[in-house]
N, C-alpha and C positions, 0 to 999 in steps of 0.2 A: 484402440485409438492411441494414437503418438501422444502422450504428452507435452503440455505448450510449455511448461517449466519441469526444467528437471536439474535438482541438485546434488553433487555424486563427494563425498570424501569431504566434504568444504569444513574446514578450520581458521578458526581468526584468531591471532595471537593480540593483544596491546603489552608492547613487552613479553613477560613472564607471565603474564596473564593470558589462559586457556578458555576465550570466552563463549566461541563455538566449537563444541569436541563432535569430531566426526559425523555430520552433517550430512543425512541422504533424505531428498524429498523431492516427489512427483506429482504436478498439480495437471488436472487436465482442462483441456477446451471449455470455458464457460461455467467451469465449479469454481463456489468461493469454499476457500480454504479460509478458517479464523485463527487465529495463534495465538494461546492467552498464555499466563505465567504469572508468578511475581517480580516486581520489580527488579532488574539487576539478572534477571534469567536469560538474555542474550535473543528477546524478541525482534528488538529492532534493529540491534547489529545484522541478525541475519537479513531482516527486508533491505539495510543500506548496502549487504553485499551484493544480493540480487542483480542490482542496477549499478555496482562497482562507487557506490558515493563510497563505503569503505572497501578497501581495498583486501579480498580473502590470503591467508596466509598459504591455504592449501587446496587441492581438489578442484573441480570445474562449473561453468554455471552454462546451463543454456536455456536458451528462450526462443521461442519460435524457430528454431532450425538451427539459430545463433550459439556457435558452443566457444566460450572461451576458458580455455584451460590457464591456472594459474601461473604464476613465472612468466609467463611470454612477453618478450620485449618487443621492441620496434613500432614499426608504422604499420603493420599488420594485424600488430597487437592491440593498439589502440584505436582502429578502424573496427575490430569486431568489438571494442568495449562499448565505442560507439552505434553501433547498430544494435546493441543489445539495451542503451537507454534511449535509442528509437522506441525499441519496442515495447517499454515499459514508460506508464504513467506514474509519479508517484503525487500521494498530499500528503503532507508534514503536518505536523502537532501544530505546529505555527504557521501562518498562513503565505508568509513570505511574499506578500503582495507589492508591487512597487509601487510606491507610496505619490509620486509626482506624475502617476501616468492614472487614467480613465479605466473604469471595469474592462472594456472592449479593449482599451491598448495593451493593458494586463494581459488579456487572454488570448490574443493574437500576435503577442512578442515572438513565443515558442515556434509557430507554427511558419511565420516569416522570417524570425532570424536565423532559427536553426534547420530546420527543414525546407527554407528556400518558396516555402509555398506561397501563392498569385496571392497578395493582399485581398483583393476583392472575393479571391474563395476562400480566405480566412476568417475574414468579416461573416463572411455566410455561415459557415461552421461555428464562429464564436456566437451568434446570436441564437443560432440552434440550441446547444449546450448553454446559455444563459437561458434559455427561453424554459430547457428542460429541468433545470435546477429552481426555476419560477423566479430570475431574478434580469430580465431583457429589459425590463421597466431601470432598472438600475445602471443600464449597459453606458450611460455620460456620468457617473456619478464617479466621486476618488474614494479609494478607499477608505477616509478619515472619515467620513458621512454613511457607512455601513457597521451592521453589529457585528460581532464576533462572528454567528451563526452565519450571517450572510457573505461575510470574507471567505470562509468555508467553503462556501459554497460555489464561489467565484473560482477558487482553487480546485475546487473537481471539475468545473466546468473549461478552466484553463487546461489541467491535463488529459480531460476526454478529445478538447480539439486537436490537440498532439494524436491523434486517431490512435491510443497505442493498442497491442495487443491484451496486454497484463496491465493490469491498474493494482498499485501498490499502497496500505496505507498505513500510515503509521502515526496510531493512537489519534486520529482524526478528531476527536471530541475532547480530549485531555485538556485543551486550553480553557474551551466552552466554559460557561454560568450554564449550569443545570437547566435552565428553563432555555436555554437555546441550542441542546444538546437532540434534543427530538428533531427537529428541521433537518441538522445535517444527516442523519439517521436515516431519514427518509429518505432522500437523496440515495445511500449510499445501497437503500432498499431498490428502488429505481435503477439503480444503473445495473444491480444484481439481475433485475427481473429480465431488463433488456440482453442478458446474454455477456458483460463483461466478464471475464475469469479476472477474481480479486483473490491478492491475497491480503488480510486486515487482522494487522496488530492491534489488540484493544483489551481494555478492559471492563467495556462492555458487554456481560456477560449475555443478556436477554437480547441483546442483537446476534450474539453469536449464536445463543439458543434458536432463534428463529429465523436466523438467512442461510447461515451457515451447509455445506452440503458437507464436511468435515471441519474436525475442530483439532488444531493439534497443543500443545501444554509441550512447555519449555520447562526447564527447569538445570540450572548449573551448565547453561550452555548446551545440553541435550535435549532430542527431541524425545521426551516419556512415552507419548501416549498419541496415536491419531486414530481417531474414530469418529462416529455418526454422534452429531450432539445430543442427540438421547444417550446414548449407549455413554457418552464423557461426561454428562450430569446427574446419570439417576445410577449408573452402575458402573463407576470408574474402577481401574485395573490397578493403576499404580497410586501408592499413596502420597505421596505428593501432589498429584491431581484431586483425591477426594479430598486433603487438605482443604488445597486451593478452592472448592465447590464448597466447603463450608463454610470458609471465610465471606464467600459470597451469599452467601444464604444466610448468614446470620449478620450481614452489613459492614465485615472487614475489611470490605474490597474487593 
């Protein structure tokens, strides 16, 4: 089977800074890949290149058939960047929710302003995906009248209605209070089970432990280690990864 993401040479410079060093990764149809690290290991630079929020210095990205190679200029160029964050959903650490607009106008901005889609089959699809995340009872309510967790929530629910193919996440619970960190969890269990191919930056270990179909470990802008999450918790290769699994096991992070 084709691969739905495939990433081939990809380098990120900021400056003189070497934050993704030669970058090759294969996700396929409907696996979630996890991608742990410590802090400053170039987890979420690589998910922002994916969908071109940061922009790769080197090497190519492709997504669903969509291949854009780096360098390319023009109206060409910027047409396949764009069909390439068609195809990708992403939720941020923060929930980025517009603050003067309705659960429902939030979550059918996307799908109408930028994909052109019939408002009334927005609406349909946004209340599906509010309905799936358990938050449609919420669907007239403004953001400032919801918890963290639930904002969260409203944000997976917003970029599922964008139908993407790849749903991206990055550090989704990071903002969370601990006691609201479970909800979106759950969720992000759900949308696994339904068949999305995710890929989720976190540092949540015991979700990557149990959703996970691979688990890959960053470290100094490199990819260490990709394996089955047994095989990257009880019997790691590289020691920077069994670091990292102690630290977690003994409450370090």
């Amino acid at each position: 089977m084709l691969p739905i993401v495939k990433i081939s040479n990809l380098d990120k410079y900021f400056g003189r800074l070497h934050v993704l060093n030669n970058i090759n990764l294969e996700v396929g149809e409907r696996e979630v890949v996890c991608i742990i690290g410590r802090s400053g290991s170039g987890k979420s630079t690589l998910l922002r290149c994916i969908n071109f929020l940061e922009d790769p210095s080197h090497g190519s990205i492709e997504v669903d058939g969509v291949r854009v190679a780096v360098g390319g200029k023009g109206k060409q160029q910027r047409q396949l960047i764009h069909d390439v964050r068609l195809k990708t959903g992403m939720v941020f650490q923060e929930f980025n929710l517009f603050p003067h607009m309705s659960v429902l106008e939030n979550v059918i901005e996307g799908p109408v302003t930028v994909k052109g889609m019939d408002r009334k089959h927005a609406v349909e699809l946004a209340e599906q995906h509010l309905d799936s995340v358990g938050l449609l009872f919420k669907k007239d309510e403004y953001p400032n009248r919801l918890s963290g967790g639930q904002k969260q929530r409203v944000a997976i629910a917003r970029a599922l209605t964008m139908e993407p193919r790849v749903m991206l996440f990055d550090e989704p619970t990071s903002a969370l209070d601990p006691e609201l960190i479970g909800e979106v969890l759950n969720v992000m269990k759900k949308v696994a089970k339904d068949g999305m191919t995710m890929l989720v930056v976190t540092h949540e270990m015991g979700f990557a432990r149990e959703v996970a179909d691979r688990v890959i470990v960053m470290a100094d802008g490199e990819l260490v280690e990709d394996n089955k999450p047994e095989q990257i918790f009880n019997a790691p290769k590289d020691p920077r990864t069994e670091a990292l699994i102690v630290r977690y096991r003994t409450g370090g992070g």
